[in-house]
C-alpha positions in Angstrom: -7.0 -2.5 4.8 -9.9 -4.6 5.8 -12.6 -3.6 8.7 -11.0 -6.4 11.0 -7.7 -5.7 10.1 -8.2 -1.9 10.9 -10.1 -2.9 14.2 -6.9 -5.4 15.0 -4.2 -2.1 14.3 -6.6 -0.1 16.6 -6.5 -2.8 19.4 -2.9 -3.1 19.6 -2.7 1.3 19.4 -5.2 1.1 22.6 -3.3 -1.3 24.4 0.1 0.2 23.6 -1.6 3.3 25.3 -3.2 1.7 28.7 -0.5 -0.8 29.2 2.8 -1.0 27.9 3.9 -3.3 30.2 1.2 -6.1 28.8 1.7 -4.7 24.9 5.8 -5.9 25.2 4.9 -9.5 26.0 1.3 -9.8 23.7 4.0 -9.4 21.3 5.5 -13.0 22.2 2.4 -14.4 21.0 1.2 -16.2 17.8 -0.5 -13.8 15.9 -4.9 -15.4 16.5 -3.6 -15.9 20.1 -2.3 -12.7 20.0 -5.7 -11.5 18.8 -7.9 -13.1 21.4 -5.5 -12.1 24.0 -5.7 -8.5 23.3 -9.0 -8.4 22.9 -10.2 -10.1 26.4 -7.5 -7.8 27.9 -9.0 -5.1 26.6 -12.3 -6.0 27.9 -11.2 -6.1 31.4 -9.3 -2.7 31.3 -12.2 -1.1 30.0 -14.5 -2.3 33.3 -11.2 -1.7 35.5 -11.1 1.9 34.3 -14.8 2.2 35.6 -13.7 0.6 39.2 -10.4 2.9 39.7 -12.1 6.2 38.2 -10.8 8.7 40.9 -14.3 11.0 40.1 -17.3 8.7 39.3 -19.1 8.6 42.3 -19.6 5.1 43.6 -23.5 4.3 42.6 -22.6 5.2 39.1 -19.9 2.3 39.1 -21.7 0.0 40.7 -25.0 0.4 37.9 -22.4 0.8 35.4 -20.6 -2.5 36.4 -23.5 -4.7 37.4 -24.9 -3.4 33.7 -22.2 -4.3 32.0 -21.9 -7.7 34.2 -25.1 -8.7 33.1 -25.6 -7.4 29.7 -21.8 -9.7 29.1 -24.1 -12.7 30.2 -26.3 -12.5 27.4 -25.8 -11.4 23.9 -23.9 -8.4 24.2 -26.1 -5.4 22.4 -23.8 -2.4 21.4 -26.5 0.0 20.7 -27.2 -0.3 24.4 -24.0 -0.6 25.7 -23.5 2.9 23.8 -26.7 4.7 25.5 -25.4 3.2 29.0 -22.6 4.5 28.7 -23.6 8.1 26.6 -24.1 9.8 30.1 -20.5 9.6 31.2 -18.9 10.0 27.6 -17.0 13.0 28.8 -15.3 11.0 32.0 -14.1 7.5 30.3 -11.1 6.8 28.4 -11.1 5.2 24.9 -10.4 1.8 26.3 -14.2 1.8 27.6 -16.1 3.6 25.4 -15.3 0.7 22.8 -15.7 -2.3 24.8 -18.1 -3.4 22.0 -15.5 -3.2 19.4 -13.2 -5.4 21.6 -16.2 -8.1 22.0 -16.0 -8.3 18.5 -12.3 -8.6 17.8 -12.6 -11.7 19.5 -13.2 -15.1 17.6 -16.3 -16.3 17.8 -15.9 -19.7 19.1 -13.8 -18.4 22.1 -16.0 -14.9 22.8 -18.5 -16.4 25.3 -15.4 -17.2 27.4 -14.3 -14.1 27.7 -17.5 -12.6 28.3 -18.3 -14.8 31.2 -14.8 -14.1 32.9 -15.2 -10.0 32.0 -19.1 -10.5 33.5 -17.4 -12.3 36.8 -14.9 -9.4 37.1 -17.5 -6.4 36.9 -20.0 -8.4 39.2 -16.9 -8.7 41.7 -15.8 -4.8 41.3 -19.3 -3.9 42.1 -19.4 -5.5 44.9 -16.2 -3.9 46.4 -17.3 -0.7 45.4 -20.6 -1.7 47.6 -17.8 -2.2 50.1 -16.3 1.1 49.7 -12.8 -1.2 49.2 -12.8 -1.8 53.1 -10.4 -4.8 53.2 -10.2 -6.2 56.8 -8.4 -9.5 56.4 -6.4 -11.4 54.1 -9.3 -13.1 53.2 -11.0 -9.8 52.2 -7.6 -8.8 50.2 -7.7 -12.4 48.3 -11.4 -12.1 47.4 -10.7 -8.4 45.7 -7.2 -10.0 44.2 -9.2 -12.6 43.1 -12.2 -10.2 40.9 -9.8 -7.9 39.9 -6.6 -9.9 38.8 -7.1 -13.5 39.8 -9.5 -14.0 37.1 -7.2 -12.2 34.0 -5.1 -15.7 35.2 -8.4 -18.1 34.9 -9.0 -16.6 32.0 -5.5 -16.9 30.2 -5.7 -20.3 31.3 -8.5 -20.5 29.0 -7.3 -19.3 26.1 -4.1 -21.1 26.5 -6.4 -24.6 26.9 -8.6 -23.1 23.6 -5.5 -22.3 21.6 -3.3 -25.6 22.2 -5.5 -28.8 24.1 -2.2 -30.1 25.4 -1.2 -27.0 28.1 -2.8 -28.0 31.5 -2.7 -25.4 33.7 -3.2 -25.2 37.7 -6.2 -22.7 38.5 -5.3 -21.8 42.3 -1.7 -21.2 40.2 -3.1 -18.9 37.9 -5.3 -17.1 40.2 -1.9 -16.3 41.9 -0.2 -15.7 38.8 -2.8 -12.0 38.8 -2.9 -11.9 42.4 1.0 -11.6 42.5 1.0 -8.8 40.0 -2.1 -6.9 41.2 -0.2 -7.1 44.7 3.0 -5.0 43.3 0.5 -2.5 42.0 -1.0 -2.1 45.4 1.9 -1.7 46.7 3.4 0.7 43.6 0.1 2.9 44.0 0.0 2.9 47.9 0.1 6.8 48.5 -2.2 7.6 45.4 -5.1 5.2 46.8 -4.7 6.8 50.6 -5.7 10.0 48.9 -9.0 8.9 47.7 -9.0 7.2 50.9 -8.8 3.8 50.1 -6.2 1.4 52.0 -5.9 -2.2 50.5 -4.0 -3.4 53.4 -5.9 -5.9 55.8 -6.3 -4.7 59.7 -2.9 -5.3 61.6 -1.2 -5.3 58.1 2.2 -3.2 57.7 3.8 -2.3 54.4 5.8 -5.2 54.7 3.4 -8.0 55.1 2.0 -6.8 51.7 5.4 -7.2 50.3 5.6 -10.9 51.4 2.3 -11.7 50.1 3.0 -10.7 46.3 6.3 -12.6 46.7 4.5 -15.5 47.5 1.7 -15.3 44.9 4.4 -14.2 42.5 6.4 -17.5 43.2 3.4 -19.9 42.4 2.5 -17.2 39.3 6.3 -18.9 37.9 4.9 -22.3 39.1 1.7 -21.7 37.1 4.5 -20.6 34.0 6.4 -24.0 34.2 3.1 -26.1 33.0 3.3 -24.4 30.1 5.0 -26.1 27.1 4.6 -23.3 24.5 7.6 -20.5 24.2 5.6 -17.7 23.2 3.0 -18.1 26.2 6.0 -18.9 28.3 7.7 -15.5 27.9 4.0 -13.7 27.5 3.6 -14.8 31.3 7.7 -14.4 32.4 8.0 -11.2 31.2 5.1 -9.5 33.6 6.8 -12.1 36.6 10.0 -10.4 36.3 9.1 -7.2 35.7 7.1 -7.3 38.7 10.0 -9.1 41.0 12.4 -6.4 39.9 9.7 -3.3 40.6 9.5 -5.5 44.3 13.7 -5.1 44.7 13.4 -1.2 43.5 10.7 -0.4 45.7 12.5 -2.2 48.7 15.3 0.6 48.4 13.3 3.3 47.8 12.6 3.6 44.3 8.8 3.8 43.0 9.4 1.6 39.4 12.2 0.6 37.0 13.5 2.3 34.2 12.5 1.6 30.3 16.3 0.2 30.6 16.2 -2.0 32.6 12.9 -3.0 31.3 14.4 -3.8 27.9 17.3 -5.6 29.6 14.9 -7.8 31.2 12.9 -8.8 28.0 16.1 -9.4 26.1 17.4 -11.7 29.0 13.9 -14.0 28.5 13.9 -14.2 25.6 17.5 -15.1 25.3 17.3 -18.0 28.1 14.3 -19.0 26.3 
């Protein structure tokens, strides 16, 4: 097996491993697209796992993020990028401690893309950790939707625009698209972020009104879908949509997610109206 072949069976293990909701629908994808989609994933969960460690203390993630921000802006150097990291070996997950390897699983004439959107995202996250997460109003709550989730959409779009000139996507639509599913987590991981203190609910806000804003970024996320002429990036974006609408109705009653059954249920459905 080649070194990029290896590198490519390695991606997909990792992913498998951080996200099986995202590896089911990757899946959907032609296999370069499928590539370059993994790979910028990859790059995001690997700053995301920074932002959302439960015991790095805050001024490490924000030198760690604004590093990696601007070190993403320029040519990425792995050697330093390793001794950056070196410190914290023992505290971050697999996904991070390779970020160079994902850099260079992507194609070259789409990497600087993805670097500038994974740059955007840390510079965002270290801002909110500056913050402490304090979210006072909606417009604080779409601002951290936005670095966090918003701009996996924005940069999807991209891809989809790189792979195939003809899909035209809506950018407040795919800013929604994340928002909508980073919303469900919210509300999925509610009581775990109250015990590291950390409420993402704007002042005034109940439960409920975070319930009706993922519905409504989740309806234009299936907007943002319906631009798309291409069947395999049509069910990589419907699968997360309904997954996500279906973890809403389970939560409404009580339950915290769905089952792997009704998880497969929900693929086969797609891909059979599809």
């Amino acid at each position: 097996m080649s070194e990029a072949a290896l590198l490519q069976r390695e991606a997909m293990d990792v992913l498998k491993q951080t996200s099986r909701t995202f590896f089911i629908p990757i899946n959907f994808l032609e296999p370069t697209l499928r590539k370059t989609v993994a790979s910028a994933y990859l790059c995001m969960r690997a700053i995301d796992e920074i932002e959302d460690h439960p015991d790095m203390k805050a001024e490490t993630k924000r030198q760690l993020l604004t590093s990696i921000s601007e070190s993403m802006k320029t040519s990425f150097d792995a050697e330093k990028y390793r001794v950056l990291i070196q410190p914290y070996q023992n505290l971050l997950p697999i996904v991070t401690q390779r970020l160079a390897d994902w850099i260079l699983l992507c194609p070259p004439d789409v990497v600087d893309k993805v670097k500038a959107s994974t740059a955007d995202m840390a510079e965002g996250m270290a801002k909110w950790v500056d913050k402490d997460w304090r979210i006072k109003t909606k417009e604080d709550l779409d601002d951290y939707t936005y670095y966090v989730a918003g701009l996996v959409g924005c940069m999807l779009s991209d891809l989809w625009k790189w792979h195939d000139h003809n899909i035209e996507t809506d950018r407040e639509k795919a800013i929604a698209f994340g928002r909508g599913l980073q919303a469900v987590n919210i509300l999925r991981n509610q009581e775990e972020d109250s015990e590291r203190g950390v409420r993402f609910l704007p002042d005034g806000w109940e439960r409920e009104d975070l319930f009706l804003y993922a519905k409504q970024n989740l309806a234009m996320g299936s907007d943002y879908v319906k631009d798309i002429n291409n069947r395999g990036i049509t069910l990589f974006c419907k699968v997360p949509l309904a997954l996500a609408n279906s973890t809403l109705k389970a939560m409404k009653i009580g339950r915290e997610k769905i089952s792997r059954m009704e998880v497969e249920s929900i693929v086969a459905d797609l891909e059979n109206q599809n």
